[in-house]
MMTF fields as JSON, N, C-alpha, C and O atoms, coordinates in Angstrom:
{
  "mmtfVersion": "1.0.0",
  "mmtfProducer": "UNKNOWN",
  "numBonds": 379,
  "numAtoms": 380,
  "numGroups": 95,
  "numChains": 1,
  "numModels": 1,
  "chainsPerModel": [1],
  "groupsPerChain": [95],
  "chainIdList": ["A"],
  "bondAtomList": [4, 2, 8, 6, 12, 10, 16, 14, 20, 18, 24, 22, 28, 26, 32, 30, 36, 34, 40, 38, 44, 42, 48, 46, 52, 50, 56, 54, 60, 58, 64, 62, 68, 66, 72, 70, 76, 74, 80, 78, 84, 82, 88, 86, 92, 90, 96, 94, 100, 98, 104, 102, 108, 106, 112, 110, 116, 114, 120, 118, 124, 122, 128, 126, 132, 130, 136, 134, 140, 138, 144, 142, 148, 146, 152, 150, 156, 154, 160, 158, 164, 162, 168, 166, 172, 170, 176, 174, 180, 178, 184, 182, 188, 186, 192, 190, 196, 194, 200, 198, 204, 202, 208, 206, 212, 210, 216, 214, 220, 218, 224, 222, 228, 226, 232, 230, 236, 234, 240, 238, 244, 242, 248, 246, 252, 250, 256, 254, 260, 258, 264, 262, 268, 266, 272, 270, 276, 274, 280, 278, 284, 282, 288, 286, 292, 290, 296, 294, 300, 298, 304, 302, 308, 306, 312, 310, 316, 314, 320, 318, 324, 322, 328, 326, 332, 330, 336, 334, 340, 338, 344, 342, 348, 346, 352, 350, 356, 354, 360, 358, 364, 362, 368, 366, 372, 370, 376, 374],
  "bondOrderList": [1, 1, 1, 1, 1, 1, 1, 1, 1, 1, 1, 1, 1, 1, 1, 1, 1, 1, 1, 1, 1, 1, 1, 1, 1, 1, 1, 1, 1, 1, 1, 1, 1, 1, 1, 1, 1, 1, 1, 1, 1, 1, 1, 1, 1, 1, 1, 1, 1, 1, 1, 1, 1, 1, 1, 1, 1, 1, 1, 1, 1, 1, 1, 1, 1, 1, 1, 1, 1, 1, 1, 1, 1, 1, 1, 1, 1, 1, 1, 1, 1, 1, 1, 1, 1, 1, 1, 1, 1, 1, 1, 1, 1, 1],
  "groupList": [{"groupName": "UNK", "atomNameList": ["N", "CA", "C", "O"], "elementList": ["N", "C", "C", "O"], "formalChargeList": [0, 0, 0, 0], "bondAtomList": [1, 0, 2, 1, 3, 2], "bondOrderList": [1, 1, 2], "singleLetterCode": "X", "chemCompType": "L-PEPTIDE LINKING"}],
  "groupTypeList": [0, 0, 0, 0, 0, 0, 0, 0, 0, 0, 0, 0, 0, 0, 0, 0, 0, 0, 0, 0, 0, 0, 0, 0, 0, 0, 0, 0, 0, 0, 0, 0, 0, 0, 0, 0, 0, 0, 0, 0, 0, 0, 0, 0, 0, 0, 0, 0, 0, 0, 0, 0, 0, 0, 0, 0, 0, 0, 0, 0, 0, 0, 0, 0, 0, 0, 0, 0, 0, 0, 0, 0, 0, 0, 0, 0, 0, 0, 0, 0, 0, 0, 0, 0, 0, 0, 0, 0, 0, 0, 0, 0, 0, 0, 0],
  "groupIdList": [1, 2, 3, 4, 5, 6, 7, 8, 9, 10, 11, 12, 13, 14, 15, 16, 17, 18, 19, 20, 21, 22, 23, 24, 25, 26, 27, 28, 29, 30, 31, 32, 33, 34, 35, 36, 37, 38, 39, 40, 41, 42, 43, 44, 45, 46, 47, 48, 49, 50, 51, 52, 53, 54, 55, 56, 57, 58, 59, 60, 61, 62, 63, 64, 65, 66, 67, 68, 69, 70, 71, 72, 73, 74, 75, 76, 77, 78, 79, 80, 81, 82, 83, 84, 85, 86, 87, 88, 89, 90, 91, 92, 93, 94, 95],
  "secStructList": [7, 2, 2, 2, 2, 2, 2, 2, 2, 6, 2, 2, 2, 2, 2, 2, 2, 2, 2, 6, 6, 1, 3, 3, 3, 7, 7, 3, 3, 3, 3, 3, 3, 3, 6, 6, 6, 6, 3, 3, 3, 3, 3, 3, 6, 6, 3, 3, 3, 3, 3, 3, 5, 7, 6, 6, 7, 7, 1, 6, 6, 7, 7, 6, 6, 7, 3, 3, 7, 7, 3, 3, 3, 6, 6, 3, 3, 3, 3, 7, 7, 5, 7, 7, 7, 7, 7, 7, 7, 7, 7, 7, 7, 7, 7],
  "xCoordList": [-4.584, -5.235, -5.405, -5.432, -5.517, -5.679, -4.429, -4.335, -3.505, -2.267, -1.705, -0.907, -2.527, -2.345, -2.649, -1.975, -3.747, -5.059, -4.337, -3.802, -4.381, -3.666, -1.718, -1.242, -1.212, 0.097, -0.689, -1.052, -0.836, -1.458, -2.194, -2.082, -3.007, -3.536, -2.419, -2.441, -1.502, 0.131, 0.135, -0.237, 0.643, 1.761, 0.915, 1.4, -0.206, -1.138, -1.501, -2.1, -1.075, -1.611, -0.259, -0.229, 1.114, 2.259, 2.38, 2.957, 1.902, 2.054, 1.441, 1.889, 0.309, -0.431, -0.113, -0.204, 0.156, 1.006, 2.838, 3.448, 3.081, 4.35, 4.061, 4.557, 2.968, 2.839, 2.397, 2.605, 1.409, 0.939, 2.002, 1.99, 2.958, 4.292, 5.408, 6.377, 4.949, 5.965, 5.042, 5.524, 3.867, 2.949, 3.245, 3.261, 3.476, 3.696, 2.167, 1.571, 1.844, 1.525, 1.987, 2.3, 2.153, 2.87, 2.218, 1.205, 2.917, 2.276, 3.599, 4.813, 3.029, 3.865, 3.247, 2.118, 3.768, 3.304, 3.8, 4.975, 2.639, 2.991, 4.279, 4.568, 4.902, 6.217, 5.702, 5.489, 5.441, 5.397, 4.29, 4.511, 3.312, 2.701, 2.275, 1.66, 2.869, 2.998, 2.088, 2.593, 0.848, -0.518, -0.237, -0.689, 0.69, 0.911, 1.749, 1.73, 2.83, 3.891, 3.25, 3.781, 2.312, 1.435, 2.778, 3.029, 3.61, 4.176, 4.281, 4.355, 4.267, 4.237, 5.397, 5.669, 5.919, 6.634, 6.223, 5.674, 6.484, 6.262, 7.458, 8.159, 7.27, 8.556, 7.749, 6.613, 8.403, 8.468, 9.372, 10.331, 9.689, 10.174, 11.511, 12.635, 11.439, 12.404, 13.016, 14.134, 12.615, 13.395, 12.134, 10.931, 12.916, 12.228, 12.017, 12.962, 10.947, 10.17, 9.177, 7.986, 9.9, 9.517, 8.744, 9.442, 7.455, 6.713, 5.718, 4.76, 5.732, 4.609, 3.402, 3.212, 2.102, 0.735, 0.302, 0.974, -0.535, -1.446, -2.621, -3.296, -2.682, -3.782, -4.94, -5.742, -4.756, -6.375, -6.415, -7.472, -5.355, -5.002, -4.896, -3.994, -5.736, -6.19, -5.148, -5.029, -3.884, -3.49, -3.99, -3.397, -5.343, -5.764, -6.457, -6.792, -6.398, -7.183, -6.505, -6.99, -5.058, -3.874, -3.013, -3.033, -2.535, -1.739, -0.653, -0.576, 0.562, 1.862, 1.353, 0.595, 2.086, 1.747, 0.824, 0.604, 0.101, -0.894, -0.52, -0.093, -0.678, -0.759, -1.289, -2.442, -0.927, -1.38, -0.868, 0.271, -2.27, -1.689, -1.605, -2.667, -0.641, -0.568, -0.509, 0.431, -0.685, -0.04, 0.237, -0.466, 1.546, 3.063, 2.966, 2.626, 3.367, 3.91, 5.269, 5.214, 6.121, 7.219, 7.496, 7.565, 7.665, 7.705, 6.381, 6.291, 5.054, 3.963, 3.32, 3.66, 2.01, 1.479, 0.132, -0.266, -0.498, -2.0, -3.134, -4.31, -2.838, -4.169, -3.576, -2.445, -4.073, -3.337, -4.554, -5.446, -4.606, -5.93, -5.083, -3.9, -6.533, -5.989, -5.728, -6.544, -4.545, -4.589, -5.48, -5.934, -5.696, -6.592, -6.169, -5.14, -6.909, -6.362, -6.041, -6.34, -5.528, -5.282, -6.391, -6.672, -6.962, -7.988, -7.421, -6.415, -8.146, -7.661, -8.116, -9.185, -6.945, -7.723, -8.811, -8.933, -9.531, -10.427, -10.254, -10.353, -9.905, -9.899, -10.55, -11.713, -9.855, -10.485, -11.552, -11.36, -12.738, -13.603, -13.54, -12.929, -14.093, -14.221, -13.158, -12.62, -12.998, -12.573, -10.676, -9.958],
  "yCoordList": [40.505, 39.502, 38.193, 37.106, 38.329, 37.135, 36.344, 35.136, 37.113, 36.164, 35.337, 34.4, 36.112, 35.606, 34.235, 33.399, 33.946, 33.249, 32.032, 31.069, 32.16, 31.403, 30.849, 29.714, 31.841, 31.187, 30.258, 29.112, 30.612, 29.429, 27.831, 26.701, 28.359, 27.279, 26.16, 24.969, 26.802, 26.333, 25.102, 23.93, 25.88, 25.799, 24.103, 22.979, 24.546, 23.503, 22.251, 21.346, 22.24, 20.864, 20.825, 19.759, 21.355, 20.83, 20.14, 19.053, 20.597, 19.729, 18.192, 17.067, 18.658, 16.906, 16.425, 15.2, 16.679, 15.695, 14.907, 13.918, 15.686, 15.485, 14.345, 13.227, 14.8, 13.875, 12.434, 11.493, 12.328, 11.071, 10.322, 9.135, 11.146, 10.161, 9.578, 8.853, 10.125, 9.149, 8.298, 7.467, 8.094, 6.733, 5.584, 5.953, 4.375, 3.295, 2.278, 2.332, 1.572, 0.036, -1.158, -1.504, -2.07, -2.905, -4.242, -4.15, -5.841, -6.687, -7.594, -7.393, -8.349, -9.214, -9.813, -9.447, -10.553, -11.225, -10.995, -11.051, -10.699, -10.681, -11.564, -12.643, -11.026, -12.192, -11.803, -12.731, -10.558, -10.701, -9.249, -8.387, -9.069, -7.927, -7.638, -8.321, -6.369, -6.203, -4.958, -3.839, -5.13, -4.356, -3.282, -2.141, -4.054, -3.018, -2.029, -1.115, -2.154, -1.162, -0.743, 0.1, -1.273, -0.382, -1.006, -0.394, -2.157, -1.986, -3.5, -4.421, -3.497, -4.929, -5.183, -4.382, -6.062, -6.527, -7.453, -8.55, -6.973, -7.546, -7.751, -6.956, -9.004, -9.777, -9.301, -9.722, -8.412, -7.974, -8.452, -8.377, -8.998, -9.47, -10.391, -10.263, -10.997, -11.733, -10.872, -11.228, -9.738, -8.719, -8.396, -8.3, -8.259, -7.94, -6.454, -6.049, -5.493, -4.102, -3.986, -4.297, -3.516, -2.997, -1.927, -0.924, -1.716, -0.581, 0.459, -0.171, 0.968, 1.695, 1.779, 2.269, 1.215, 1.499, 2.833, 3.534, 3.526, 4.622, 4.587, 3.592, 5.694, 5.418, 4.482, 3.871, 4.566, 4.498, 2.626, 2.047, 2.135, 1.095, 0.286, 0.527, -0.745, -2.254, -2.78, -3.164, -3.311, -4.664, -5.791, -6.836, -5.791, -6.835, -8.183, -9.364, -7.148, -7.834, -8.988, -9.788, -8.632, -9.109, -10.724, -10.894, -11.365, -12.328, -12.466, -11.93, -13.406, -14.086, -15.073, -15.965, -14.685, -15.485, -15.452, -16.19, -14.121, -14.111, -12.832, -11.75, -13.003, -12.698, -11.334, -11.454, -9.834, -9.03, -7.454, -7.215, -6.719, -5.39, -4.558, -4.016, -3.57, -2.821, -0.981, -1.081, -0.065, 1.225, 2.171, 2.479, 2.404, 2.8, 4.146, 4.559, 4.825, 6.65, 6.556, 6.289, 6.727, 6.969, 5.715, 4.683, 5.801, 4.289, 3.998, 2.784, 4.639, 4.237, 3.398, 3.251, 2.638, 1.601, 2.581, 3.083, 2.823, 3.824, 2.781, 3.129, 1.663, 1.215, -0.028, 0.018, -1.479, -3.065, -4.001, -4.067, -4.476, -5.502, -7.02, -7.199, -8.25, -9.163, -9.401, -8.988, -10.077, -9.711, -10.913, -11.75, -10.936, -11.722, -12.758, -12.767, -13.91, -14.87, -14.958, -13.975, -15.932, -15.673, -17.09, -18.149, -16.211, -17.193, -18.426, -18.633, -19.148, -20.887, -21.114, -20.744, -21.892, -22.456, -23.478, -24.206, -23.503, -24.512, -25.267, -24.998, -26.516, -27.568, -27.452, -27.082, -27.733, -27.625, -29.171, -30.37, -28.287, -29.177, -29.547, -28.785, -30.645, -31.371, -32.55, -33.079, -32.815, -33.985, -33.848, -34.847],
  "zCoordList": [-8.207, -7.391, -8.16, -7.581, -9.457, -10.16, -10.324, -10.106, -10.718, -10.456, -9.492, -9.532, -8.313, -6.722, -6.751, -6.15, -7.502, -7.508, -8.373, -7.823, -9.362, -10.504, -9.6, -9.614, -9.1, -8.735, -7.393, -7.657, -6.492, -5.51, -6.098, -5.621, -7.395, -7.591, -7.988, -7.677, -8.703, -9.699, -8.45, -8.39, -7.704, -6.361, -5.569, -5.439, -5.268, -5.015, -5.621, -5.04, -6.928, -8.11, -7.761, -7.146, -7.733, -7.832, -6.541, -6.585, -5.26, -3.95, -4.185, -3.963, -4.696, -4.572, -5.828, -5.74, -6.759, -7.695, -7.117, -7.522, -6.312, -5.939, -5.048, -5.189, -3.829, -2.893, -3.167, -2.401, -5.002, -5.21, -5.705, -6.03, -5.736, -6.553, -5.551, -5.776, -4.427, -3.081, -2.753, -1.983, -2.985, -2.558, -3.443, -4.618, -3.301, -3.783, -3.422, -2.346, -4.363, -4.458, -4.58, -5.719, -3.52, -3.828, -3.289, -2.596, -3.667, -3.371, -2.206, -2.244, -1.483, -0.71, 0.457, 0.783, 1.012, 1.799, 3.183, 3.547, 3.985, 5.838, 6.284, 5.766, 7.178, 7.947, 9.238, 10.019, 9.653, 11.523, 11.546, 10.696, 12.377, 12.693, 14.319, 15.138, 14.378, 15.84, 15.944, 16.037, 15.93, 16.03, 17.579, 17.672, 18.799, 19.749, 19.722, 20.546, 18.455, 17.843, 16.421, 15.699, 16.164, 14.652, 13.733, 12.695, 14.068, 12.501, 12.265, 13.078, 10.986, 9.981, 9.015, 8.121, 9.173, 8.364, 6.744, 6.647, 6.157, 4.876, 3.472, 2.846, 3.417, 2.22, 0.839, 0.627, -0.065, -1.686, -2.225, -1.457, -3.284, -4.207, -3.247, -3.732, -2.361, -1.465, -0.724, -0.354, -0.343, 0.806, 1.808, 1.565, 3.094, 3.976, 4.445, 5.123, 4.237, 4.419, 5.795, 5.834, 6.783, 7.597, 7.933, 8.083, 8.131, 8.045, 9.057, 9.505, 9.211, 10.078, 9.638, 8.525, 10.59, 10.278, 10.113, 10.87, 9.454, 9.412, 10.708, 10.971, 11.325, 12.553, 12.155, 12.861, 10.487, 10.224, 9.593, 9.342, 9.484, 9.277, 10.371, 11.172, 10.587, 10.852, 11.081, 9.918, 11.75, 11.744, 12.133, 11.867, 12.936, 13.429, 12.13, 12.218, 11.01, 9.855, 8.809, 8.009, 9.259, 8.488, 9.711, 10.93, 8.827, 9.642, 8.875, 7.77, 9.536, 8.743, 8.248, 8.628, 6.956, 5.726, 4.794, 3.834, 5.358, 4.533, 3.171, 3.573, 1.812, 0.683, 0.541, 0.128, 0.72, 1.259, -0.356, -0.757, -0.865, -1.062, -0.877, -1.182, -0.327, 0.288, -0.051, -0.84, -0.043, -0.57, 0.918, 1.88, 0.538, 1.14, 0.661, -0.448, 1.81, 1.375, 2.282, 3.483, 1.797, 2.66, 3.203, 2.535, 4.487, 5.42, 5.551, 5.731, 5.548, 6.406, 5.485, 4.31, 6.279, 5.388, 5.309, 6.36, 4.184, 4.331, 3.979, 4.079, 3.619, 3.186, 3.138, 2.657, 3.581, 3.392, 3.105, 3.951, 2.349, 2.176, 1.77, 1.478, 1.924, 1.397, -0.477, -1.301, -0.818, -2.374, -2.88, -2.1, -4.238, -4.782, -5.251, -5.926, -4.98, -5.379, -6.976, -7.654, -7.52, -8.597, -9.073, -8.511, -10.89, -11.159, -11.549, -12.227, -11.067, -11.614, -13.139, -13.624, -13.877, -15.433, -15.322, -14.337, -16.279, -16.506, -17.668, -18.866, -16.887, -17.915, -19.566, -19.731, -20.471, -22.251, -22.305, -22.099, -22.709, -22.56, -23.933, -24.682, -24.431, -25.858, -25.873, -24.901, -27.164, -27.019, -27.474, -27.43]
}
């Protein structure tokens, strides 16, 4: 029974390690979102990625053009927020 126990557990860390490694993070920016088809288009590194929303994913929160990061399993989008701006320098004070 213990081996039972121990091979299931194996079998189980190997599913969800497998599954966290088809999820992606990535950054890019909105081109078109069609909230009545759940899918968004988004430009990465100058290519255009076509995607499917997650039920649980918002398009209403997102627009074109807007600066967006996203994490991807497969085709679907699971999670999209706005990305952060980037910090501005501050002028060298003294002389």
């Amino acid at each position: 029974m213990k081996k039972l126990t121990v091979v299931l557990v194996v079998v189980l860390s190997l599913c969800l390690a497998v599954s966290m490694a088809f999820a992606a993070d990535m950054k890019g920016t909105v081109k078109s979102v069609d909230a009545k088809a759940g899918s968004v288009v988004v430009t990465v590194d100058g290519k255009d990625h076509t995607f499917k929303a997650d039920k649980a994913v918002d398009l209403g929160m997102v627009k074109a053009g807007e600066a967006v990061e996203l994490s991807v399993e497969k085709d679907t989008v699971k999670s999209i927020k706005a990305a952060a701006a980037p910090a501005k320098k501050k002028a060298p004070v003294g002389c």
